[in-house]
C-alpha positions as CSV (number, residue, x, y, z in Angstrom):
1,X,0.0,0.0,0.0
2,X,2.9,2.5,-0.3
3,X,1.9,5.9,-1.8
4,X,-1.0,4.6,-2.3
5,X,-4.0,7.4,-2.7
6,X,-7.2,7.0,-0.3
7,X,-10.3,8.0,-1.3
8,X,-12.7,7.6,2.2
9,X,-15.1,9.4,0.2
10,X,-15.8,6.1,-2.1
11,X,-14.4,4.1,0.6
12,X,-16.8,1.3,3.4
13,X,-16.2,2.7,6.2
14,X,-14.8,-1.1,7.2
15,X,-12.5,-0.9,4.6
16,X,-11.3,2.8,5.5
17,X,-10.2,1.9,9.3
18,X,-8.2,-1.1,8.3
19,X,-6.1,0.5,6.3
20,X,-5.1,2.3,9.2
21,X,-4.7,-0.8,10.7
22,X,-7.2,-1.4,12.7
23,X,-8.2,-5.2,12.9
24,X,-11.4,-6.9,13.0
25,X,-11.3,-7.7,16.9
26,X,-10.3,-3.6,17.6
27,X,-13.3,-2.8,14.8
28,X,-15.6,-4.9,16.8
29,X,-14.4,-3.6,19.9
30,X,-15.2,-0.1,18.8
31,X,-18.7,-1.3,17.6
32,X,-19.5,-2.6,20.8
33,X,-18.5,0.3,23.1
34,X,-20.9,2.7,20.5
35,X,-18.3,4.5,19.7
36,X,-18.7,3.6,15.9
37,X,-22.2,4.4,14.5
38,X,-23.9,3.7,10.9
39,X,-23.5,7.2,9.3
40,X,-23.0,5.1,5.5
41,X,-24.9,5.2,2.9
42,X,-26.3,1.3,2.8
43,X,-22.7,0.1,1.7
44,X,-22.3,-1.6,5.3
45,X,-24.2,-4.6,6.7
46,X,-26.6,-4.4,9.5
47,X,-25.7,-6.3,12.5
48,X,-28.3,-9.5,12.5
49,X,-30.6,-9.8,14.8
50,X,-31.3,-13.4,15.0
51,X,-33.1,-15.7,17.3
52,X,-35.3,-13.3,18.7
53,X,-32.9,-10.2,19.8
54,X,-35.4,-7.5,18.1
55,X,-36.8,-6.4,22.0
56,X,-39.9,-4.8,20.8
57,X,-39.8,-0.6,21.6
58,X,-37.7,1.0,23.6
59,X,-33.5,1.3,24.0
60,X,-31.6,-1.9,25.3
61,X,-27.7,-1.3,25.1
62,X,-26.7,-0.5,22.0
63,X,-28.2,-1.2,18.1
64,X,-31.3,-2.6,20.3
65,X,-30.4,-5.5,21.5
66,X,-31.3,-6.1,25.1
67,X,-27.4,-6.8,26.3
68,X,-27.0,-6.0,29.4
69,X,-23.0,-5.9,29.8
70,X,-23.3,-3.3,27.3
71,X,-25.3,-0.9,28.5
72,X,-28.5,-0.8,30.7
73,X,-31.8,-2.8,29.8
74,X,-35.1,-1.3,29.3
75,X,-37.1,-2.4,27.0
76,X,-40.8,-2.9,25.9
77,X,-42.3,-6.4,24.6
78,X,-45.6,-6.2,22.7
79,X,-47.2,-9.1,23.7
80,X,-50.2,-9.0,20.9
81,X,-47.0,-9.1,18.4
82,X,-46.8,-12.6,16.6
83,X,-43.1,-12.8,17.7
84,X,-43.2,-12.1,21.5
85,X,-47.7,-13.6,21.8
86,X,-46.2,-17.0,23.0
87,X,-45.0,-15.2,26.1
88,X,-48.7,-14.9,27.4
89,X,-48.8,-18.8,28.1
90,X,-47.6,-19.7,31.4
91,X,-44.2,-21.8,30.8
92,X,-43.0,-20.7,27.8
93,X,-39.7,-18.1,27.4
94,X,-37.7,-16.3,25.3
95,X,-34.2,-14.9,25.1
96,X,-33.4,-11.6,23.9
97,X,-30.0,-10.4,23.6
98,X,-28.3,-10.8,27.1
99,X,-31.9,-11.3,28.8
100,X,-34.0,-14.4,29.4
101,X,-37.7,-13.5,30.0
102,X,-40.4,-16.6,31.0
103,X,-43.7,-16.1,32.1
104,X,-43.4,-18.5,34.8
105,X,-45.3,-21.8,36.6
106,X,-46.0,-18.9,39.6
107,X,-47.9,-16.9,36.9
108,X,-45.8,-14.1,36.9
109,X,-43.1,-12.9,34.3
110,X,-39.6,-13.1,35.1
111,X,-36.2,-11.6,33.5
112,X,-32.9,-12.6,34.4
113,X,-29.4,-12.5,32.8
114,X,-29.6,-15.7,30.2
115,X,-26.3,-16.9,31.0
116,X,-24.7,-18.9,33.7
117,X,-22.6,-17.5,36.4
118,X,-20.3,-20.4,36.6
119,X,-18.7,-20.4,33.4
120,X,-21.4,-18.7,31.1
121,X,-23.3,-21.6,29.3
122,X,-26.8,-21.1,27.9
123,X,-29.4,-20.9,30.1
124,X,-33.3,-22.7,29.9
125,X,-36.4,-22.3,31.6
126,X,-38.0,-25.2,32.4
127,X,-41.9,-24.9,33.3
128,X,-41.9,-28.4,35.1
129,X,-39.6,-27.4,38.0
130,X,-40.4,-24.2,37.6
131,X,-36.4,-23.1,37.4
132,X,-33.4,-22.2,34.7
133,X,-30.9,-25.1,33.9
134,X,-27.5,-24.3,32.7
135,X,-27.2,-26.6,29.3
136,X,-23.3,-26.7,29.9
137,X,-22.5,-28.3,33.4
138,X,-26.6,-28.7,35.0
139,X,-26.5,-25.9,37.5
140,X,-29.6,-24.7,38.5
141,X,-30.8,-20.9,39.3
142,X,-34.0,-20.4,41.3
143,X,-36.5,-18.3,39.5
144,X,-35.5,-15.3,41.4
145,X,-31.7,-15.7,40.5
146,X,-30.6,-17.8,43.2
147,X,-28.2,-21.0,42.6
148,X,-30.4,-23.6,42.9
149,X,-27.4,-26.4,42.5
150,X,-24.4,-26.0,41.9
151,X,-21.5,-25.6,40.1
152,X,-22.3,-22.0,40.1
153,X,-22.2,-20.4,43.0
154,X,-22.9,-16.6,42.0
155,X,-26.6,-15.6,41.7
156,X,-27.8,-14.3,38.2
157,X,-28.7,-10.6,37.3
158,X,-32.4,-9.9,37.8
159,X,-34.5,-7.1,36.2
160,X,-37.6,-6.2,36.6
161,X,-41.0,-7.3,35.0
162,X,-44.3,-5.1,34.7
163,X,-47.3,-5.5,32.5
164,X,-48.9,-2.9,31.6
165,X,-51.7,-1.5,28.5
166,X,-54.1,-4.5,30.1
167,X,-51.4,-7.1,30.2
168,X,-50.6,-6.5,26.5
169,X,-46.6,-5.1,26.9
170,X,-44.3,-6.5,29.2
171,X,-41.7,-3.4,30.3
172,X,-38.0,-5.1,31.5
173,X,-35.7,-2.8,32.9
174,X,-32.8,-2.9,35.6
């Protein structure tokens, strides 16, 4: 690239930062921290938002996902909508970015951090012992965050639940 002219004008933004050297784990770094926003015309790529991280309304983090190491969770589900409806049957659950939200055995809806304190496996709601099961090494959280059984010994982040517009959005914030 010696004496090589730059034009950032026709230039993806992408393309423009590593050629000042910047690699893909600093680029993703600066992604993450918010410090790099979409300001292109189209020419970049959305980030995906597969397996349900679209929270509904609201601001969750950054780029609207509900992560919560990344900034602080607040967001609003519609619960008419065809992708979050499932949530008003007792038992079933969701994950949405960082978050795991069940409408629980107890009838009420819960939202705790969706990974495991011990060393961060995939969490599950399960409906028949009414608890969350780490798919990694079967520890067990209580439904209010507390290790259940162990290996982890740490307690999971909780945020808070309230229904609201006749029990048709479900609001989760810290």
């Amino acid at each position: 690239m010696e004496n090589e002219v730059i034009n950032p004008d026709k230039m993806k933004r992408g393309d423009f930062l590593r050629t000042l050297g910047l690699s893909t784990s600093a680029l993703m770094a600066f992604y993450c921290m918010g410090t790099l926003t979409s300001c292109s015309n189209g020419d970049d790529p959305a980030p995906s938002n597969n397996n349900n991280n679209n929270p509904g309304t609201g601001t969750v983090g950054f780029a609207g996902n509900a992560e919560a190491s990344k900034g602080k969770v607040d967001f609003t589900l519609d619960l008419t909508s065809s992708t979050y409806s499932t949530l008003k049957t007792q038992g079933n659950y969701t994950k949405i970015g960082d978050v795991l939200i069940a409408n629980a055995k107890s009838g009420r809806y819960i939202a705790v951090a969706k990974t495991c304190t011990h060393e961060g496996g995939g969490l599950d709601y399960r409906s028949n012992s009414d608890d969350l099961l780490c798919n990694n090494h079967g520890g067990q959280f209580n439904t209010d965050g507390s290790v259940k059984l162990a290996p982890p010994t740490n307690a999971l982040k909780v945020y808070k639940t309230e229904l609201t517009n006749n029990n048709n959005t479900l609001r989760i914030t810290e």
